[in-house]
ROVEXFI-397105 format. One record per atom (N, C-alpha, C): residue number from 0; residue in one letter; atom name; x, y, z. Coordinates in pm, whole numbers. Example, Ala and Ser with C-alpha at 12.3 -4.5 7.8 and 13.67 -1.06 7.14 Angstrom:
2
<pt 0; 'a'; 'N'; <1319; -569; 780>>
<pt 0; 'a'; 'CA'; <1230; -450; 780>>
<pt 0; 'a'; 'C'; <1320; -330; 780>>
<pt 1; 's'; 'N'; <1285; -225; 708>>
<pt 1; 's'; 'CA'; <1367; -106; 714>>
<pt 1; 's'; 'C'; <1290; 3; 787>>
END
This chain:
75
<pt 0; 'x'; 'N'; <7319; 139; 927>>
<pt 0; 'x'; 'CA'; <7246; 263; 936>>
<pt 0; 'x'; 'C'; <7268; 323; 1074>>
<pt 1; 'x'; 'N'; <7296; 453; 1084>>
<pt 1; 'x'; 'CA'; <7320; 502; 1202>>
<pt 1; 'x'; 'C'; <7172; 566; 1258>>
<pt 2; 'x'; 'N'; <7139; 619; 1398>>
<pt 2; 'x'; 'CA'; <7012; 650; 1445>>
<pt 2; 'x'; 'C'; <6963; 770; 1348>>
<pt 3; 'x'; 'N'; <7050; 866; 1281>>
<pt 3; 'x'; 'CA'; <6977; 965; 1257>>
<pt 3; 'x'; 'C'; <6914; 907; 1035>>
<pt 4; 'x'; 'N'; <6993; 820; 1071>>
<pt 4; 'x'; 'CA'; <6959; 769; 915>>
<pt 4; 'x'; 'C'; <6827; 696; 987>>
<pt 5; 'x'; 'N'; <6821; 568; 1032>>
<pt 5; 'x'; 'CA'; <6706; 539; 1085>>
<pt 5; 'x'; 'C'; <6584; 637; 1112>>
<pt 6; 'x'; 'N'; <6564; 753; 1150>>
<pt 6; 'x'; 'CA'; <6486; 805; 1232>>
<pt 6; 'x'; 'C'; <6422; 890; 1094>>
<pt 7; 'x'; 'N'; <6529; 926; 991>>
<pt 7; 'x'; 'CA'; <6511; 1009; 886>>
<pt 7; 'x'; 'C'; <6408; 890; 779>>
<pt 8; 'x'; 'N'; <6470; 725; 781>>
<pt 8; 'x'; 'CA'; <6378; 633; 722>>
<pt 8; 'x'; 'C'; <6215; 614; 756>>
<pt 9; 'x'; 'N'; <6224; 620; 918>>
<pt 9; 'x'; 'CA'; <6122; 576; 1008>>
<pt 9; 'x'; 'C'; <6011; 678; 970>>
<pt 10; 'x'; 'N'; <6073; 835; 933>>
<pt 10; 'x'; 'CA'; <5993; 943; 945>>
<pt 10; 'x'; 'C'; <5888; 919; 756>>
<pt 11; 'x'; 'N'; <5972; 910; 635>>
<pt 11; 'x'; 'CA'; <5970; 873; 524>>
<pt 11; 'x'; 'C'; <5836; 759; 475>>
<pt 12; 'x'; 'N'; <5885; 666; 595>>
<pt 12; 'x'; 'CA'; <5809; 534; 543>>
<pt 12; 'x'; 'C'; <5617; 589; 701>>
<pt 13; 'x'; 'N'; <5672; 682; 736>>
<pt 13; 'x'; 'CA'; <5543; 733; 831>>
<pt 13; 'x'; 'C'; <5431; 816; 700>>
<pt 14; 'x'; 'N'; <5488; 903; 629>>
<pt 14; 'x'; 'CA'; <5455; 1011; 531>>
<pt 14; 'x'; 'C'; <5411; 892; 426>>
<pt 15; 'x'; 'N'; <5460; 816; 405>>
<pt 15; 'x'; 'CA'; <5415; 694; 313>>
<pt 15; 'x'; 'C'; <5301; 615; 323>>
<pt 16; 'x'; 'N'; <5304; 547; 438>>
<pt 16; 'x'; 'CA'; <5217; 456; 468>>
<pt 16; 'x'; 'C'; <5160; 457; 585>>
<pt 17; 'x'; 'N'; <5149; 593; 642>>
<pt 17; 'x'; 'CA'; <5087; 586; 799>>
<pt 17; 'x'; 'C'; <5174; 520; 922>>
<pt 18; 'x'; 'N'; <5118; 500; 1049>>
<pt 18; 'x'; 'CA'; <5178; 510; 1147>>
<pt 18; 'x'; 'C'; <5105; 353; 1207>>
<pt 19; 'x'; 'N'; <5097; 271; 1119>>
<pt 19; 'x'; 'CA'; <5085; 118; 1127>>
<pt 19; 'x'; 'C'; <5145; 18; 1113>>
<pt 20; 'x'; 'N'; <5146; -73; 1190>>
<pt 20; 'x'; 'CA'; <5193; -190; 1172>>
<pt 20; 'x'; 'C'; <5216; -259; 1018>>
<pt 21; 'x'; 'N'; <5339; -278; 925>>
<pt 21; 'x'; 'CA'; <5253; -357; 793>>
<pt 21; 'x'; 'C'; <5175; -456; 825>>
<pt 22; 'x'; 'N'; <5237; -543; 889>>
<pt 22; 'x'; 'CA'; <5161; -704; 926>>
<pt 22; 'x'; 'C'; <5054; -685; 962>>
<pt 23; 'x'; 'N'; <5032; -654; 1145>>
<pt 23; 'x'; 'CA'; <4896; -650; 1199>>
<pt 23; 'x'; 'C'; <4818; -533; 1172>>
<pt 24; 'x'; 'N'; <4868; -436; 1146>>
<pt 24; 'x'; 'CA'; <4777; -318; 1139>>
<pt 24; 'x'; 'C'; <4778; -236; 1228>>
<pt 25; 'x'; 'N'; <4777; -275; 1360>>
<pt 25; 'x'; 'CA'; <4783; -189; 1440>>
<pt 25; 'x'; 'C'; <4828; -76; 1426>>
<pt 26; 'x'; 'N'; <4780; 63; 1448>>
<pt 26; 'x'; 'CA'; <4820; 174; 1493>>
<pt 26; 'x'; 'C'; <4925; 221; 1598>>
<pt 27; 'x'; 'N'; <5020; 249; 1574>>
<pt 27; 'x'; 'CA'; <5096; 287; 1707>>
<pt 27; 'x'; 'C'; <5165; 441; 1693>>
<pt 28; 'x'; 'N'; <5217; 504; 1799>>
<pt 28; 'x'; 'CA'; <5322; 594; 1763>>
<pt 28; 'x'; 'C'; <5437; 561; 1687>>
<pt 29; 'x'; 'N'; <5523; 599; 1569>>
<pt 29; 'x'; 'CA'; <5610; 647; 1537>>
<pt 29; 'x'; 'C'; <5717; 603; 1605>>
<pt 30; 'x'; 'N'; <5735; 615; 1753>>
<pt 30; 'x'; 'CA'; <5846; 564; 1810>>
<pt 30; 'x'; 'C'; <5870; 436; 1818>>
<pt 31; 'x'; 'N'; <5720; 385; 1870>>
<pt 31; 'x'; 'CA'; <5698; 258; 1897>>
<pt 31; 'x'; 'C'; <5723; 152; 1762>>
<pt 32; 'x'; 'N'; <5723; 227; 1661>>
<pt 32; 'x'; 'CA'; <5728; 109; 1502>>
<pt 32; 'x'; 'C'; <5862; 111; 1487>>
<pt 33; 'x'; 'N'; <5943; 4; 1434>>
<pt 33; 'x'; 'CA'; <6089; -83; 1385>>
<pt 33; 'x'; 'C'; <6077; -56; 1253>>
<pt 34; 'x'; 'N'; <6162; -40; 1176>>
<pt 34; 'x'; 'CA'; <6230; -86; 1069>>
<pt 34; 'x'; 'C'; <6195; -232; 1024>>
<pt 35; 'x'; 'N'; <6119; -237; 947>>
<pt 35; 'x'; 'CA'; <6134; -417; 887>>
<pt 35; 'x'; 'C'; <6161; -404; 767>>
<pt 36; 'x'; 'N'; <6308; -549; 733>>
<pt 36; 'x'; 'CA'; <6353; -542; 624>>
<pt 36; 'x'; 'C'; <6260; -677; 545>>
<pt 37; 'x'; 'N'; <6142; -634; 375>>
<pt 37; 'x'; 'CA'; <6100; -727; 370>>
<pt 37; 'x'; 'C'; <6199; -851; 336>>
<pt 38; 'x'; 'N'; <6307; -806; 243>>
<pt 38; 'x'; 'CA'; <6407; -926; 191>>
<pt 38; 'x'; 'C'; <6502; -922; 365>>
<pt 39; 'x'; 'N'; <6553; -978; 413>>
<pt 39; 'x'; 'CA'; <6609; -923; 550>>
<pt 39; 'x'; 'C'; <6769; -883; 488>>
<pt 40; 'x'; 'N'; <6843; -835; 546>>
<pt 40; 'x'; 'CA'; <6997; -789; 552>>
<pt 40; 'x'; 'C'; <7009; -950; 505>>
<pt 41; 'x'; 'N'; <7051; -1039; 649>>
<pt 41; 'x'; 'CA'; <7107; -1159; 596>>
<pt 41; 'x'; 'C'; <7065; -1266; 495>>
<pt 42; 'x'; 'N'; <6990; -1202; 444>>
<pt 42; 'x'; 'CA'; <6940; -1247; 285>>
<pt 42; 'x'; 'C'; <6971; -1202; 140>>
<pt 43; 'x'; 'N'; <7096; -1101; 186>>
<pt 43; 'x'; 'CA'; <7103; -1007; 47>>
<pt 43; 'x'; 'C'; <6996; -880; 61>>
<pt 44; 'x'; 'N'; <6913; -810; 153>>
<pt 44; 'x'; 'CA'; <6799; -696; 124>>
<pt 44; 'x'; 'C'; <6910; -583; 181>>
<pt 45; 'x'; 'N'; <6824; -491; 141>>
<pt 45; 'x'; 'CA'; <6895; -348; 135>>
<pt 45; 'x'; 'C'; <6821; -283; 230>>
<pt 46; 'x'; 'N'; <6928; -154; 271>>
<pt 46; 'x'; 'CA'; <6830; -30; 366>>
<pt 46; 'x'; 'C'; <6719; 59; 243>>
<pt 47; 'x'; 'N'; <6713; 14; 146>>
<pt 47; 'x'; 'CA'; <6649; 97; 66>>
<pt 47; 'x'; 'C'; <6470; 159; 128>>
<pt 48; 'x'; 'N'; <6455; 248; 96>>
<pt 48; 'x'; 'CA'; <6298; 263; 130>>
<pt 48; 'x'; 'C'; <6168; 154; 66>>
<pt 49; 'x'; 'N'; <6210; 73; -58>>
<pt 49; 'x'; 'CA'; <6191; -15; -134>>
<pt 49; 'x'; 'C'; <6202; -129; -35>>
<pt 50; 'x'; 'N'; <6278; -146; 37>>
<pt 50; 'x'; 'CA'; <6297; -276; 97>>
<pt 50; 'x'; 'C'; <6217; -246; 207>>
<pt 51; 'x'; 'N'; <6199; -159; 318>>
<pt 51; 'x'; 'CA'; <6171; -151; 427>>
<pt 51; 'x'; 'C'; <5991; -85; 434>>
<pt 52; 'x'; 'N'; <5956; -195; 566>>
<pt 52; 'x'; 'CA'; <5848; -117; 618>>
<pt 52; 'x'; 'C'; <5819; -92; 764>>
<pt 53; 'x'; 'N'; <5730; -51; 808>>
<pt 53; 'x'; 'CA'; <5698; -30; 959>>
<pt 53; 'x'; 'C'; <5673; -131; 1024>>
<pt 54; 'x'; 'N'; <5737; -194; 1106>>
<pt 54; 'x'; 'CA'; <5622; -329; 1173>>
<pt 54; 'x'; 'C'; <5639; -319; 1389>>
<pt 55; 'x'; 'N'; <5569; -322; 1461>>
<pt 55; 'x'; 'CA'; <5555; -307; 1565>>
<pt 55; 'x'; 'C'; <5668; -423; 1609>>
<pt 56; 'x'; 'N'; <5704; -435; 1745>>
<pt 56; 'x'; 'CA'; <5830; -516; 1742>>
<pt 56; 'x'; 'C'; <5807; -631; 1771>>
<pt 57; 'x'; 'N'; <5673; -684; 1808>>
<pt 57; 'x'; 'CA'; <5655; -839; 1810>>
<pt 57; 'x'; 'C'; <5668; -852; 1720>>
<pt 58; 'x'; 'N'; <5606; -794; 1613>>
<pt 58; 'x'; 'CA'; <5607; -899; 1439>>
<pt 58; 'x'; 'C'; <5715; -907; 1374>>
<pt 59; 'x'; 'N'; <5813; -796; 1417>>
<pt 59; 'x'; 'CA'; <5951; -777; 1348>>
<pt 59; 'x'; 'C'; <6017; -911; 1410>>
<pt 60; 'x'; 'N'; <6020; -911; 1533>>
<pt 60; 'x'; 'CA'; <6117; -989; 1613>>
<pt 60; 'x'; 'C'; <6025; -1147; 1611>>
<pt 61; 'x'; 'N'; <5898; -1162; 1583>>
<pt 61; 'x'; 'CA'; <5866; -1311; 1551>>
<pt 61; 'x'; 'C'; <5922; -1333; 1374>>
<pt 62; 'x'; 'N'; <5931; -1256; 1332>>
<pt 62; 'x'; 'CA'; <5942; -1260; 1191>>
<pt 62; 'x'; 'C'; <6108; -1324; 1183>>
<pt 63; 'x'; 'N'; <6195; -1249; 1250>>
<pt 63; 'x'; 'CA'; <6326; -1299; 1249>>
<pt 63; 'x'; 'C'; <6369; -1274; 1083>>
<pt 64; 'x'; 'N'; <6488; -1378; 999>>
<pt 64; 'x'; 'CA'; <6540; -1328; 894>>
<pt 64; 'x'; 'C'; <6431; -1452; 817>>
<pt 65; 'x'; 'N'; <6320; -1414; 826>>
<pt 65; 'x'; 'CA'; <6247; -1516; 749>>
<pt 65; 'x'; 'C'; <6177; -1445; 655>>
<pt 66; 'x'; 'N'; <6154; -1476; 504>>
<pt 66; 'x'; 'CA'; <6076; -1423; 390>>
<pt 66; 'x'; 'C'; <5930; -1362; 415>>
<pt 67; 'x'; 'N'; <5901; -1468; 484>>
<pt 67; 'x'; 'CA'; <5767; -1466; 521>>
<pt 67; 'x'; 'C'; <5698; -1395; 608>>
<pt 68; 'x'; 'N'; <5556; -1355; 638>>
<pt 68; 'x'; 'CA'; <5537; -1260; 714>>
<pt 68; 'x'; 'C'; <5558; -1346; 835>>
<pt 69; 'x'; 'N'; <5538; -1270; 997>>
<pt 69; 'x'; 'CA'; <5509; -1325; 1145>>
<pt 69; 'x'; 'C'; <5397; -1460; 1125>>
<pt 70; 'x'; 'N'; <5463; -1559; 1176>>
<pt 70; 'x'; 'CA'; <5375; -1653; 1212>>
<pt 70; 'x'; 'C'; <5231; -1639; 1301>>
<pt 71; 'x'; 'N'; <5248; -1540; 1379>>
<pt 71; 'x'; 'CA'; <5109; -1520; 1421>>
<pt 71; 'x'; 'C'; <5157; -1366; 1468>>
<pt 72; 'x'; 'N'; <5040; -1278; 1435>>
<pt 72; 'x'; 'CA'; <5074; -1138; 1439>>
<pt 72; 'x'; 'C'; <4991; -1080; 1547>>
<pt 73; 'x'; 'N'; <5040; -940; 1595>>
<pt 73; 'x'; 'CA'; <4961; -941; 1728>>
<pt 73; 'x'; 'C'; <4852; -848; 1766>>
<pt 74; 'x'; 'N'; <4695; -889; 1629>>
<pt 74; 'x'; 'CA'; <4607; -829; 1602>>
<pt 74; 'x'; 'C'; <4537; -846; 1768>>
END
């Protein structure tokens, strides 16, 4: 995905589901939320809007290519 595909996803899944964390909840800006893939890329998951949600970047980056949500999230 290139930035303006990203930014066009980021904006999509904002109009969708608000400007929160999936995992913790937290509220943040828009800028501040990642791309999280729930199946990951190196699992077979897709850029689909289906696959992806918002997650702040501790939870993305504790989450790694794991199924599962963040081992501890950063309520």
């Amino acid at each position: 995905m290139n930035s303006k595909q990203r930014k066009s996803k980021r904006t999509q899944l904002t109009h969708k589901f608000g400007s929160h964390c999936f995992w913790s909840g937290r509220c943040l800006l828009t800028e501040e939320l990642t791309l999280d893939h729930l199946i990951p890329k190196s699992r077979g998951g897709s850029n689909s809007l289906e696959n992806l949600r918002l997650a702040c970047f501790s939870c993305n980056n504790s989450r790694g290519d794991s199924l599962f949500p963040p081992r501890q999230s950063c309520k």
